[in-house]
C-alpha positions as CSV (number, residue, x, y, z in Angstrom):
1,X,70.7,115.0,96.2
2,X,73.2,117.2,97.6
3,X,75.8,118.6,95.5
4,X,73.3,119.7,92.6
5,X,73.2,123.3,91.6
6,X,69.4,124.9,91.8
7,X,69.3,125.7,88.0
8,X,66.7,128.4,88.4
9,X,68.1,130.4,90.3
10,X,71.7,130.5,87.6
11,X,68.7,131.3,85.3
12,X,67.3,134.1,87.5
13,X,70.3,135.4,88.3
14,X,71.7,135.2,84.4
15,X,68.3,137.3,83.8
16,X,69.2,139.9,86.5
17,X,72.9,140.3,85.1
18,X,71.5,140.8,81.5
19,X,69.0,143.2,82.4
20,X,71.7,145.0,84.3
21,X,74.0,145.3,81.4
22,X,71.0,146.6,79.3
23,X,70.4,149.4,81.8
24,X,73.5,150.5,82.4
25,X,74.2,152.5,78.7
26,X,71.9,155.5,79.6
27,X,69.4,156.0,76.4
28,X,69.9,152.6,75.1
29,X,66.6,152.0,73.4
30,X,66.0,148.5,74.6
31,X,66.3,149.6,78.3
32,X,62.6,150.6,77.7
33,X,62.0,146.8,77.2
34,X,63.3,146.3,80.6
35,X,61.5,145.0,83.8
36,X,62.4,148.8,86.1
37,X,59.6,150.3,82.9
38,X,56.8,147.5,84.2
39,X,56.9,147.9,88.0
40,X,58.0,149.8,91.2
41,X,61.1,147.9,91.9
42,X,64.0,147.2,89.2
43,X,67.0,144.7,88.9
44,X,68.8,145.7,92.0
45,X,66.3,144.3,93.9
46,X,66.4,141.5,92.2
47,X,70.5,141.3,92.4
48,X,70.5,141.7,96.1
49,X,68.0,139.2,97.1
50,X,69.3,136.6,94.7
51,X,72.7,137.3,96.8
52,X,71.5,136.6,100.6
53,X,69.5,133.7,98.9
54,X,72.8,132.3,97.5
55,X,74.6,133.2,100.4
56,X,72.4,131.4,103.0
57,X,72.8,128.2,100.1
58,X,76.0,128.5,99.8
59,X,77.2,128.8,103.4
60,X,74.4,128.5,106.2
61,X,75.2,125.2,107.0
62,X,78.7,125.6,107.9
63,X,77.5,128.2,110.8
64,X,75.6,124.6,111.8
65,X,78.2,122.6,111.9
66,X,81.6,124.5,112.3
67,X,82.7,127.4,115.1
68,X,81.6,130.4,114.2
69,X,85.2,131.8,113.3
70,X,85.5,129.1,110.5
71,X,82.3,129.4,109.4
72,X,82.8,132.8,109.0
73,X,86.0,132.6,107.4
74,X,85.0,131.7,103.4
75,X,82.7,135.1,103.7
76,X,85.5,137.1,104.9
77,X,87.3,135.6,101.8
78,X,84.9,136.0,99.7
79,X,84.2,139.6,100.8
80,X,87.8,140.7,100.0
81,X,87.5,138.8,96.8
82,X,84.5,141.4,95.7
83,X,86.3,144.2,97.1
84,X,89.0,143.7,95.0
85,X,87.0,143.0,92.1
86,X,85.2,146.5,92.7
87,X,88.3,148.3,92.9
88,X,89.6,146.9,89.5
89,X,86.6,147.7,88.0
90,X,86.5,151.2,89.0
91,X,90.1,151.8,87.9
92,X,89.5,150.2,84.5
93,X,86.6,152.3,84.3
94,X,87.9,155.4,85.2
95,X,90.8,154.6,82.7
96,X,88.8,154.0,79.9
97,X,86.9,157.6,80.5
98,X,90.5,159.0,80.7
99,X,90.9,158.0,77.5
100,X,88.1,158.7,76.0
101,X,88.2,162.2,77.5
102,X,91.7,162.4,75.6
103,X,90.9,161.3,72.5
104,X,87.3,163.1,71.7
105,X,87.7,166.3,74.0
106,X,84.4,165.7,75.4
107,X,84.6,166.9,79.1
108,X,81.6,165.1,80.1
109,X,83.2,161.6,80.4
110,X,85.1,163.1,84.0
111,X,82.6,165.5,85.6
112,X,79.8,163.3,85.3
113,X,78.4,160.4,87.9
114,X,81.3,161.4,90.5
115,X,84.2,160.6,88.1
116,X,86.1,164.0,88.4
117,X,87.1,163.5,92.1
118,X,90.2,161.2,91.3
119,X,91.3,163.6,88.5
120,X,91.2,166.7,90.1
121,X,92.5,165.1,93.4
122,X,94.0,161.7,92.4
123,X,95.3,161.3,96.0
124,X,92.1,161.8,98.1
125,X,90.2,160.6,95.0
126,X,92.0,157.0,95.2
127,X,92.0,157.2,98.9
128,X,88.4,157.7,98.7
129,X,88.0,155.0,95.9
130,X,89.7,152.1,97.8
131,X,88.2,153.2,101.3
132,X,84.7,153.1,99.1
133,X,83.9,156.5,100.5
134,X,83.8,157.2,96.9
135,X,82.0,155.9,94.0
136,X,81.5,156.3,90.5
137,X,77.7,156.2,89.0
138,X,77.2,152.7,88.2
139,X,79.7,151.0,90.0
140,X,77.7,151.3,93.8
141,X,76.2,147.4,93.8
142,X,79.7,146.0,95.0
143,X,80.8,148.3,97.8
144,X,76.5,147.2,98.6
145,X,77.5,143.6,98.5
146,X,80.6,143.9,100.3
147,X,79.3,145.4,103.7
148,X,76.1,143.0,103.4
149,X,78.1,140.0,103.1
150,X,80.2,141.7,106.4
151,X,76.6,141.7,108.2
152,X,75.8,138.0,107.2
153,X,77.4,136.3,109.7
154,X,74.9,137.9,112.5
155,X,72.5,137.6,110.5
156,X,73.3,134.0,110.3
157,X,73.6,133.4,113.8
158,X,70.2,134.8,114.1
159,X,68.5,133.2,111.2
160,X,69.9,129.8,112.5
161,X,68.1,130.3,115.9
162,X,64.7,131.6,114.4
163,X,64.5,132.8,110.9
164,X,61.5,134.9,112.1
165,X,63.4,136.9,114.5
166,X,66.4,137.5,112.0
167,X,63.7,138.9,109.7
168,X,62.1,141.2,112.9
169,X,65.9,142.5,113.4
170,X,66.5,142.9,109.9
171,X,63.1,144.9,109.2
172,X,64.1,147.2,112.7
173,X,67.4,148.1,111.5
174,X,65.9,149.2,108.4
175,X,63.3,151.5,110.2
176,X,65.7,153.1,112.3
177,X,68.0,153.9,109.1
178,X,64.3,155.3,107.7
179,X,63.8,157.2,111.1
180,X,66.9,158.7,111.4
181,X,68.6,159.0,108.0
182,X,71.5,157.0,108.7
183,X,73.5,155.8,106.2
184,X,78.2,155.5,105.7
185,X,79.2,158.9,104.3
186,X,80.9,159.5,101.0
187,X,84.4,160.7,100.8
188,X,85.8,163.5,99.8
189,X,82.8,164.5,98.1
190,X,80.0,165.4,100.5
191,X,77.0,163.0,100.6
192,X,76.1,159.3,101.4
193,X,76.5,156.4,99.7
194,X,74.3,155.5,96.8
195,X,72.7,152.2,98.3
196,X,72.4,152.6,101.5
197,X,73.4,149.0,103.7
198,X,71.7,149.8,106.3
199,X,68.5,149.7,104.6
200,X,69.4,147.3,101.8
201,X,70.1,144.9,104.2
202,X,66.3,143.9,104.4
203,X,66.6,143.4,101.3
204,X,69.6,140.7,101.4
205,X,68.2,139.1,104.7
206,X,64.7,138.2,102.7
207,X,67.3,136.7,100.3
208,X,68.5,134.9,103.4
209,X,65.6,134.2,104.6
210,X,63.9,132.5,101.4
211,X,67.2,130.7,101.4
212,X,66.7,128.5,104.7
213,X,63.1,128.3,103.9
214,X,64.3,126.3,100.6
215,X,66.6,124.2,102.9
216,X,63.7,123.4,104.6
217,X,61.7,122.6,102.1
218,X,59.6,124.3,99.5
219,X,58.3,127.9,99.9
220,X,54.7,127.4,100.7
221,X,51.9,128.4,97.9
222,X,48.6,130.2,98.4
223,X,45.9,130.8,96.3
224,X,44.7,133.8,97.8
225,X,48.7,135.4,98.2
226,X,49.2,134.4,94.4
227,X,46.2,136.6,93.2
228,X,47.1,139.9,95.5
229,X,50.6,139.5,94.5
230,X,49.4,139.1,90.9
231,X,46.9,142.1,91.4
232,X,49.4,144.3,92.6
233,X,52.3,143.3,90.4
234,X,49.8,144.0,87.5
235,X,48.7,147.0,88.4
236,X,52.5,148.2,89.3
237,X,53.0,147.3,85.7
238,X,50.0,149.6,84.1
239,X,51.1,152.3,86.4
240,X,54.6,152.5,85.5
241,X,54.2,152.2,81.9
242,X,51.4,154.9,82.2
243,X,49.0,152.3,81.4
244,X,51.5,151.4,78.6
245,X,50.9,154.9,77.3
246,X,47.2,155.7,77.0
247,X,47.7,158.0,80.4
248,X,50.6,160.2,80.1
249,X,52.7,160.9,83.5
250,X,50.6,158.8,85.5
251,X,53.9,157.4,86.8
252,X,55.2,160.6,87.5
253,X,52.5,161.4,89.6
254,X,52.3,158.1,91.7
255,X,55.5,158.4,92.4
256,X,55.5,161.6,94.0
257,X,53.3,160.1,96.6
258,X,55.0,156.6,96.8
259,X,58.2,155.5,99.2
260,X,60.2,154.7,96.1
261,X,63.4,156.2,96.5
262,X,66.2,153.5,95.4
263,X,69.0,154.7,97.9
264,X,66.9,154.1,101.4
265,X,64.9,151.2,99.4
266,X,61.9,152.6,99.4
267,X,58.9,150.4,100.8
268,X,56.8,150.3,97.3
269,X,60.1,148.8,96.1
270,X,59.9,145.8,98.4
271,X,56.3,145.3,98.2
272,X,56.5,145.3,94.8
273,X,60.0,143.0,94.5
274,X,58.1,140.5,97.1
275,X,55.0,140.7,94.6
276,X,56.7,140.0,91.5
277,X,59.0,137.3,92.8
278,X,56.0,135.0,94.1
279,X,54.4,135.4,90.9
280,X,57.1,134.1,89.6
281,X,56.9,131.6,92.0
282,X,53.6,130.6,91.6
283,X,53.4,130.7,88.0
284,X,55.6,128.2,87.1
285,X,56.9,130.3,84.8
286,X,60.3,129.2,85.0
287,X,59.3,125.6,84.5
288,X,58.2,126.5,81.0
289,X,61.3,128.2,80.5
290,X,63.6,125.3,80.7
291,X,61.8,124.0,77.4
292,X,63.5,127.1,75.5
293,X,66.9,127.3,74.6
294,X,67.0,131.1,76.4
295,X,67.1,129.1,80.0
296,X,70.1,127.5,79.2
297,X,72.3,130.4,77.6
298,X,70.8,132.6,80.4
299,X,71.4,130.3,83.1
300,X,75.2,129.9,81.6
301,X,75.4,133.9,82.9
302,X,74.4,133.2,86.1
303,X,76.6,130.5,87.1
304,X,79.4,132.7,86.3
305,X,78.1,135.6,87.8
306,X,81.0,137.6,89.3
307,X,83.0,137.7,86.0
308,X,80.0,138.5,84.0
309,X,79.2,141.0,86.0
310,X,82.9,142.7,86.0
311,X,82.6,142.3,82.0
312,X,79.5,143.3,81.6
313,X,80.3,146.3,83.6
314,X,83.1,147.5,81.5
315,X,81.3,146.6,78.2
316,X,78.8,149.8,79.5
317,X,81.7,152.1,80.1
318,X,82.3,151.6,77.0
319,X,78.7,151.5,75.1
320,X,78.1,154.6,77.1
321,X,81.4,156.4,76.0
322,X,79.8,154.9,72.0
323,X,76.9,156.6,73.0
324,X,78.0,160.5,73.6
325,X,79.3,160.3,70.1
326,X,77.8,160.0,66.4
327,X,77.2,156.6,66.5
328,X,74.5,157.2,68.9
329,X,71.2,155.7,67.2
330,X,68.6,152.9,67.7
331,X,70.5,150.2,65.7
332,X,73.3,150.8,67.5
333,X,71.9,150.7,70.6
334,X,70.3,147.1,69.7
335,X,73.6,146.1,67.7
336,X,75.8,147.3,70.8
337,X,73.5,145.2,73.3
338,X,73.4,142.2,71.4
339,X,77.1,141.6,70.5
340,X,77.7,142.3,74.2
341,X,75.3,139.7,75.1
342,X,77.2,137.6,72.5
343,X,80.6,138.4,74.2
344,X,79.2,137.6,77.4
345,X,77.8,134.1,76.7
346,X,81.3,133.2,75.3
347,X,83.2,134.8,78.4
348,X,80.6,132.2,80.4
349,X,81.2,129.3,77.8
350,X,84.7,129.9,78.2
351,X,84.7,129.9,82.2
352,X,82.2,126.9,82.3
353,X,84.8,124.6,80.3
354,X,87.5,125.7,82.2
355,X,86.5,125.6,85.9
356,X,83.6,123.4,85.2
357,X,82.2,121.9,89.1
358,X,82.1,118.0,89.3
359,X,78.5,116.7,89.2
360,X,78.7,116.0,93.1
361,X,80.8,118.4,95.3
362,X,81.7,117.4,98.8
363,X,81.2,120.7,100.6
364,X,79.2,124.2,99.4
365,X,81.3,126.3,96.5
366,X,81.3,130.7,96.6
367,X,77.8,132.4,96.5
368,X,78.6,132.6,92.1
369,X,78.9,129.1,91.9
370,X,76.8,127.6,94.7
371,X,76.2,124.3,95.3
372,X,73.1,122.8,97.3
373,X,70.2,120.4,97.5
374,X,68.2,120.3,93.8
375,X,65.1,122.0,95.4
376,X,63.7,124.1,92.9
377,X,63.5,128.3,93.3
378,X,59.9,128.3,91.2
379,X,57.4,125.3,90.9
């Protein structure tokens, strides 16, 4: 039936968000709970190919059925939509620093993750900031999601044709960005950006990609794939967590020899993403999780993902700024985390009754609120 939102993937995506906030306050103590301590890959992963997936749901059938131009045009939209967002965000942020720098004395809060820049130089520092040459440490996923959603469009055009040889493109882009470094600069301090798009973008295009598949039809299941994927994500999982502790640095060491680096999306990190997400698709994991009452709170996140994303965001700034002082301690950590899970679920409660969809929609809605044939993302 079209019109019907694909409730696993709010719930994914709700999950994704979540751990992101949990991440994102450096030391919290329940970021060692978190899914980048089981495995080779971590949320961003997960956050970008959730995005090309809702992109290709949201909006691949326009590029169908319209001229290109128009079909392009609610990206373009929604592209200046997110770089708006991102430069709010990072002034709020940097704001809140200020302040906190004012009011405790604690220099740290500017010189650290690239925040100094636009307080030493506020005019190339902004300049920098809105030409997203420069970026503060944990604001890089929307300047990510800005150029990808640039690219879609070709990547549309392709994937429409044969999906197959959007994926070949997709995959040689990436290895000449491997091969040659490539990669937008940062400005006006030296260096490159943080996620690189021109690697990343194999990332969003097997988002895409597993997006028209599900238009076609459900992903295809096999038993042999589903044991090596579950094989591998396993093992990822004892290796990471240093065989959950009985062999010290045994992460460390793997490391070294693995491609895991997160700016260039290192290839461990898509082998292991791909592994873990058939899993999950296998499993029918998510199936059982629609029986709890955690699938339909998380699932709330998802559906408002953009604004719980920009509010979870700032709730870091400021449990990292709560961190570098005395309140710094495991029960804040899990207090802190909770009530902001707490504020978030209302902020989404809030939203839902105020811009709830109708139960049918006549035409596709932004990738955060996407509306497509109820074809499930998991068995």
């Amino acid at each position: 039936m079209p019109g019907k939102r694909i409730e696993s993937i709010d719930f994914w995506r709700g999950a994704v968000l979540a751990a992101i906030f949990v991440n994102h306050i450096p030391g919290n103590i329940l970021g060692y709970l978190t899914p980048r301590n089981y495995g080779f890959s971590d949320a961003a992963e997960a956050f970008v190919f959730l995005s090309g997936l809702s992109v290709a749901l949201a909006y691949s059938r326009r590029f169908k059925t319209a001229p290109k131009w128009t079909a392009s045009a609610p990206l373009l939209s929604r592209t200046v939509r997110l770089y708006a967002t991102h430069i709010g965000l990072t002034v709020v942020a940097l704001a809140l620093f200020g302040a906190a720098t004012l009011l405790t004395g604690q220099e740290q809060f500017l010189a650290e993750h690239g925040r100094s820049a636009p307080f030493v130089d506020p005019l190339r520092g902004l300049v920098g900031v809105a030409t997203l040459g420069h970026q503060i440490g944990y604001f890089n996923i929307l300047p990510l999601y800005v150029a990808l959603l640039i690219f879609a469009p070709l990547l549309f055009l392709a994937g429409l044709r044969n999906r197959w040889r959007m994926l070949l493109v997709s995959a040689g882009i990436y290895a000449l960005a491997r091969f040659t470094g490539a990669n937008l600069p940062s400005w006006p301090e030296p260096g490159v950006w943080f996620f690189n798009p021109m690697t990343w973008q194999l990332m969003f295009a097997l988002g895409i990609f597993a997006g028209l598949v599900i238009q076609d039809g459900k992903l295809p299941i096999h038993a042999g794939a589903y044991r090596l994927a579950l094989t591998f994500t396993l093992g990822a999982a004892l290796i990471s967590s240093n065989f959950i502790g009985l062999i010290p640095e045994i992460a460390d060491v793997a490391s070294a020899h693995l491609d895991r680096g997160k700016t260039e999306l290192g290839v461990i990190r898509i082998v292991d993403f791909l592994a873990l997400a058939y899993v999950l698709y296998c499993s029918g994991l998510t199936r059982w999780l629609k029986t709890t009452p955690v699938f339909a709170a998380t699932s709330l996140l998802g559906r408002h993902s953009l604004a719980i994303f920009s509010a979870g965001s700032l709730l870091t700034v400021i449990g990292q700024i709560l961190n570098a002082t005395a309140l710094a301690s495991p029960f804040f950590d899990v207090v802190f985390v909770l009530a902001g899970l707490w504020t978030l679920h209302k902020l989404a409660s809030f939203l839902e009754c105020r811009y709830r969809t109708p139960p049918l929609a006549a035409t596709a809605a932004p990738a955060d609120f996407v509306q497509a044939e109820e074809l499930s993302f998991t068995r």
